[in-house]
N, C-alpha and C positions, 0 to 999 in steps of 0.2 A: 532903707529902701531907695533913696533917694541917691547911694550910692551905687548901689548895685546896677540901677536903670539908668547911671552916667549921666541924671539930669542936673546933679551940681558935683563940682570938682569934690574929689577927694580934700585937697587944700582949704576950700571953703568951706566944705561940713566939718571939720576937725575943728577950722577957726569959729565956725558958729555955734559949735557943741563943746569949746574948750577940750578939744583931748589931742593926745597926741599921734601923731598919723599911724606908729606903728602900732599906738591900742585901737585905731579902726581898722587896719589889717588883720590882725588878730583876734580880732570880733568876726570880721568878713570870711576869716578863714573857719570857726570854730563853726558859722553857723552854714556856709557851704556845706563842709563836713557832715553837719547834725540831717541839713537834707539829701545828701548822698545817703546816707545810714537809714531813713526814716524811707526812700522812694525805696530801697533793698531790701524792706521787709523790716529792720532793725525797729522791733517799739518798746526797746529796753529803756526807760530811763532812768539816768543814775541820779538818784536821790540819798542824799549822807544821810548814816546810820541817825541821827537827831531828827532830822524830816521824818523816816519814816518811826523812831519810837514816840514822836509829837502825833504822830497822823493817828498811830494805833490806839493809844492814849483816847484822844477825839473819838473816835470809832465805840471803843468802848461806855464811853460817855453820853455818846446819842443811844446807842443802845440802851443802857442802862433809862434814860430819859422815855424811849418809847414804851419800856417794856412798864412802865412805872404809871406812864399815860392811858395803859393798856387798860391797867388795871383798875386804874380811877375811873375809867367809860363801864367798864364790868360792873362795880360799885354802885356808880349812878344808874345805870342800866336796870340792875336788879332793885335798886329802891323803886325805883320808877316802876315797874313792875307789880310791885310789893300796894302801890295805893292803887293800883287800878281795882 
């Protein structure tokens, strides 16, 4: 950000984040980019086929976990019921 608002040299952030100038243009560029696309409506984003079969994975898994929790308040529920 620091770059973008021209409050330190391109030259100094590169020297004080160790990279090289043209991987901070190419950052600068990609993320320019990303808010051009994102202000046009664009709210695709690209996540590799691994992100999303890890995510799904996940998904299924809490599922699996509430539906399990669900059942265990049902359980307790009806015992409880049971000594009234």
């Amino acid at each position: 950000m620091e770059g973008l608002r021209a409050e330190t040299s391109v030259v100094e952030l590169c020297r004080k984040h160790n990279i090289a100038q043209s991987q901070f243009y190419a950052w600068n560029k990609e993320f320019m980019e990303a808010g051009k696309k994102r202000l046009n409506g664009d709210v695709v984003r690209e996540a590799t086929s691994d992100e999303v079969s890890n995510l799904r994975k996940e998904n299924t898994r809490l599922k699996e976990m509430v539906a399990d929790l669900v059942l265990r308040y049902d359980i307790v529920k009806k015992s409880l019921d049971m000594l009234d």
